[in-house]
VMD Tcl script that draws the C-alpha trace (Angstrom):
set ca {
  {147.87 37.14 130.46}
  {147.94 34.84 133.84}
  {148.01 32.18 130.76}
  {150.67 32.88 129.04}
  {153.02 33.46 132.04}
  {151.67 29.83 133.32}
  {152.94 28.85 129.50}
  {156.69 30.81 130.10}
  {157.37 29.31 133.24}
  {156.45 25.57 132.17}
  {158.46 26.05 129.33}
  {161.13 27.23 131.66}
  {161.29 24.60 133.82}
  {160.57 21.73 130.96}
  {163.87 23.31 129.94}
  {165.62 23.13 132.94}
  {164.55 19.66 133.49}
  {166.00 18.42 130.16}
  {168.96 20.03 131.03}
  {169.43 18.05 133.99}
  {168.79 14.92 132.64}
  {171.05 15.33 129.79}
  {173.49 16.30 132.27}
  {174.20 13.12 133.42}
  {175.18 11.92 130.29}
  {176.60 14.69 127.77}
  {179.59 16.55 128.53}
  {179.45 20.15 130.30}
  {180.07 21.77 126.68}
  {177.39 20.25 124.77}
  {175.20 20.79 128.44}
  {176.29 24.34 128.05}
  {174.99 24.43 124.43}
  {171.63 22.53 125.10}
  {171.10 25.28 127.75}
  {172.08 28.06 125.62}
  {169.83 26.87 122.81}
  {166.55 26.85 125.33}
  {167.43 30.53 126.34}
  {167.15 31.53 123.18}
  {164.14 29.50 122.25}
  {162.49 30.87 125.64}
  {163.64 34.62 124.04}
  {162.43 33.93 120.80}
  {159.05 32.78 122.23}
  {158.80 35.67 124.41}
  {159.51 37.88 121.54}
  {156.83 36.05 119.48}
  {154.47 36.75 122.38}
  {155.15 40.32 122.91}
  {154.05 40.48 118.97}
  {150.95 38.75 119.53}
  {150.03 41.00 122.25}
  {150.58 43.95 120.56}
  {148.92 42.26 117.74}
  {145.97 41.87 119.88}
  {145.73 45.57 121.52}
  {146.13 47.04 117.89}
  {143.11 44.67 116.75}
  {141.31 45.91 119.82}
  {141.76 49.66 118.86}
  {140.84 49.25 115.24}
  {137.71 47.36 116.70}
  {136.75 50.31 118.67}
  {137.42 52.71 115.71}
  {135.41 50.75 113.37}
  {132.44 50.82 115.86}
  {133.13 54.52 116.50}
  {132.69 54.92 112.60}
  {130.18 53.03 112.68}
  {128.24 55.09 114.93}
  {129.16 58.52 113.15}
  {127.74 56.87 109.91}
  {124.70 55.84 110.93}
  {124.13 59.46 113.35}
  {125.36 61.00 109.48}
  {122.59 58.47 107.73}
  {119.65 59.90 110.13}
  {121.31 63.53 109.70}
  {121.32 63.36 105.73}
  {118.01 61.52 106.29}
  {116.30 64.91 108.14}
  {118.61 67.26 105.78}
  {116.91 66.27 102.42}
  {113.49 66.17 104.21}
  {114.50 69.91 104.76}
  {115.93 70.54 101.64}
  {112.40 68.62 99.82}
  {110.16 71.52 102.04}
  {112.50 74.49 101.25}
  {111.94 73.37 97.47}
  {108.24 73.30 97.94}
  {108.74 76.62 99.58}
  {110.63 78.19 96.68}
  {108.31 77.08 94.17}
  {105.44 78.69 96.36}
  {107.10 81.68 96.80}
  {107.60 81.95 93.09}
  {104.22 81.84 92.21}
  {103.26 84.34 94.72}
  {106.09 86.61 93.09}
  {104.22 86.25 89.62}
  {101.01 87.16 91.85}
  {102.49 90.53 93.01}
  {103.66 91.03 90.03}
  {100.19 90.77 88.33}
  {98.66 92.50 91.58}
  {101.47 95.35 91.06}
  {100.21 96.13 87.54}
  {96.78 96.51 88.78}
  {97.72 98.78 91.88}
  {98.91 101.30 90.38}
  {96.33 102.50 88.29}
  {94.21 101.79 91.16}
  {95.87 104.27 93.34}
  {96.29 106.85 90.40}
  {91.69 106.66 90.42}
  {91.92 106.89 94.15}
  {93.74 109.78 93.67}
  {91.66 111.39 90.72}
  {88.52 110.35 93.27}
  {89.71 112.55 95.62}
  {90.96 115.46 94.21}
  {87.37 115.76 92.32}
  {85.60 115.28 96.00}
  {88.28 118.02 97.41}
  {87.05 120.24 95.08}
  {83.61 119.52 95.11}
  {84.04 119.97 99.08}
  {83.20 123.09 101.11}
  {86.79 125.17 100.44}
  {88.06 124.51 103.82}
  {92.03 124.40 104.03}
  {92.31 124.21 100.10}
  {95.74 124.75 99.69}
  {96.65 122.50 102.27}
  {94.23 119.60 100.69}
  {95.72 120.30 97.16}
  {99.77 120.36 98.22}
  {98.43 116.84 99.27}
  {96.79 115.72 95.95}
  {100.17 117.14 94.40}
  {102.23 115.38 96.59}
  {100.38 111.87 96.41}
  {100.80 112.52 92.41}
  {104.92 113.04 92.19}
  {104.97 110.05 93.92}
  {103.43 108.05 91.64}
  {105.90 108.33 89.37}
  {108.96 107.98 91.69}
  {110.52 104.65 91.15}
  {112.30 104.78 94.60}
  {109.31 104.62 96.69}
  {107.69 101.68 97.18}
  {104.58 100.53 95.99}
  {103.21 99.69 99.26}
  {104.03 102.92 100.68}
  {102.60 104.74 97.89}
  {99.28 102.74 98.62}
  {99.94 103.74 102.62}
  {100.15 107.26 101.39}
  {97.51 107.57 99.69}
  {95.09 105.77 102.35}
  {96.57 108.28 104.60}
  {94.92 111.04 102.27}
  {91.94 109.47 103.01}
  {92.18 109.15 106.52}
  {92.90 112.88 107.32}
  {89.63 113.64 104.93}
  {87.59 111.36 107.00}
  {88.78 112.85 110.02}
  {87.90 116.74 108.95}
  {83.93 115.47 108.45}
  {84.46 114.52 112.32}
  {86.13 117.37 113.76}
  {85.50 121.24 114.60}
  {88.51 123.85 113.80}
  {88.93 127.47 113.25}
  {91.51 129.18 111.25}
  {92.08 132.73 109.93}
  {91.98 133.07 105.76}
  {91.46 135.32 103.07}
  {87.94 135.18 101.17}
  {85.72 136.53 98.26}
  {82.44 138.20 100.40}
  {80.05 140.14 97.52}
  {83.22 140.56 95.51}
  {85.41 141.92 97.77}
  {89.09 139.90 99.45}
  {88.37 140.15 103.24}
  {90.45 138.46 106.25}
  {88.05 136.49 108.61}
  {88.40 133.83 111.15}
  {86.51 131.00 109.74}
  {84.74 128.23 111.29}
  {84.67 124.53 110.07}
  {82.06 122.13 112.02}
  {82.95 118.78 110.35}
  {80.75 119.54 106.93}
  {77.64 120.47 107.98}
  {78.51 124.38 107.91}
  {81.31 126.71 107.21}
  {81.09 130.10 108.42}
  {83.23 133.20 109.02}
  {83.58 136.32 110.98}
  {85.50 139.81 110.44}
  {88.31 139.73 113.72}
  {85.88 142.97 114.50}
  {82.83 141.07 114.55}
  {81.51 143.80 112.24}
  {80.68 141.23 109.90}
  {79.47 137.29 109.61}
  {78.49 134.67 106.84}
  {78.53 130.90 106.07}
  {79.07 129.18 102.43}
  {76.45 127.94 100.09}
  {77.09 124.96 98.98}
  {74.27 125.18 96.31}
  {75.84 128.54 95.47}
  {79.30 127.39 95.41}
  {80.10 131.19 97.33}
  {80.21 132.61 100.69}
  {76.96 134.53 101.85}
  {76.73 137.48 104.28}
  {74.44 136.31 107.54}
  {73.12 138.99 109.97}
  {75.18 139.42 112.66}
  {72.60 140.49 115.01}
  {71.24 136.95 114.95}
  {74.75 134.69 114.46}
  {77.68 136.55 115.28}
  {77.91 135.57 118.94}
  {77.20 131.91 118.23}
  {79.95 132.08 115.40}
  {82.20 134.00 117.84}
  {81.54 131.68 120.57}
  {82.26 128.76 117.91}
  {85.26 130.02 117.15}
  {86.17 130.03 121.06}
  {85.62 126.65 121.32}
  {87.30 125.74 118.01}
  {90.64 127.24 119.54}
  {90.13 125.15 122.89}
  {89.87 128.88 124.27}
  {86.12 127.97 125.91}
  {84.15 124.84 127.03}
  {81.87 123.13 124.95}
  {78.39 124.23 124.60}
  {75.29 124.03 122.50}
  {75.77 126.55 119.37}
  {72.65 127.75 117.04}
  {74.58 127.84 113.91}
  {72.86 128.34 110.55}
  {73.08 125.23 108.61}
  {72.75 124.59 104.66}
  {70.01 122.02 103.73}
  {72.12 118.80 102.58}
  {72.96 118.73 98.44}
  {70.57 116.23 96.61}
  {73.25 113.17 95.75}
  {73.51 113.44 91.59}
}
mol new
graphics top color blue
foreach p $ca { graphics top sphere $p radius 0.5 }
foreach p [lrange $ca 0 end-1] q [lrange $ca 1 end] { graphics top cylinder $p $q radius 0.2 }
display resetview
């Protein structure tokens, strides 16, 4: 810019300079019109500058956009780059996931009848079992089976269920507990408190203590004991059973274990 300004005021003065030589020699109307005509050449070339700077400053700010473009294109170009990387692993994913699908699927057919065994399984044990909280034990069998066939549940909770069935059948093998039920002694219905110790024995008393008895498993029926020799340790069984008395040594009759088949 210092330039140019150099450039405006040497052309000024050239003009000025002419205009005093020719001075001298023209008259004062053609001076008037020599001076007239460098004022407008001095406009015209201030005019044409003006243009070129603008010229100029626009060419600067396209410059600037073209390297700010320039710069979104090649952050876009590493972008796209990572993007189909991305897009190549989610693909890979799919594809895996699909063939897992068709392994469920498979897996799904064989579950099923799987669980439907498990249950059979354990509704055979159940009733092979001492009769211990039967009705309880069989609502559960029933249960396990309706939902078999219920298309709303899924099947991973119908294989949670059913492992739950097992559970809780573990757990009575490890566990003492008395309860008050209705049973066939010699052929007659009598109330008694009974008393389960895991399954090794399963014995009642009459709430009077008049009478006591344990089942036969070999028998498949309850037996009469004498109460002279067990009723106190049943009684005192069933005191503990009900958290009702500390725990203590018991001598409880108990069955010799079943031959396995």
């Amino acid at each position: 810019m210092n330039r140019i300004a150099t450039m405006r005021r040497a052309l000024r003065l050239a003009c000025a300079a002419a205009a005093l030589l020719a001075s001298a020699a023209l008259p004062a109307q053609q001076l008037e019109e020599v001076l007239d005509a460098a004022e407008a050449g001095t406009a015209e070339a201030q005019q044409s500058q003006r243009r070129i700077d603008e010229l100029a400053e626009e060419t600067r700010a396209l410059l600037e956009e073209y390297r700010a473009l320039n710069r979104q294109i090649e952050g876009l170009d590493v972008y796209n780059t990572r993007l189909e990387r991305q897009i190549t692993a989610q693909e890979q994913r799919i594809e895996a996931i699909d063939a897992s699908l068709g392994e469920v699927t498979v897996l799904a057919r064989q579950m099923l009848p799987l669980l439907v065994r498990m249950i059979d399984s354990l509704e055979s044990f159940i009733a092979l079992d001492r009769p211990f909280h039967l009705r309880e034990r069989r609502e559960r069998i029933a249960f396990l089976r309706h939902n078999m066939d219920r298309p709303d549940i899924a099947l991973a909770e119908k294989f949670r269920q059913v492992m739950d069935a097992y559970r809780i059948e573990i757990e009575f093998g490890r566990k003492i507990d008395t309860y008050r039920d209705t049973i066939a002694v010699g052929g007659e219905e009598r109330e008694v408190d009974v008393l389960r110790v895991g399954r090794i024995a399963l014995l009642y008393r009459t709430p009077d203590g008049g009478a006591c008895g344990l089942w036969n498993p070999q028998a498949r029926a309850w037996e009469p004991l004498d109460s002279g020799d067990f009723d106190v340790a049943i009684r005192d069984g069933i005191r503990i059973a009900g958290r009702q008395a500390a725990l203590a040594l018991l001598p409880l009759p108990v069955t010799a274990p079943e031959a396995a088949p």
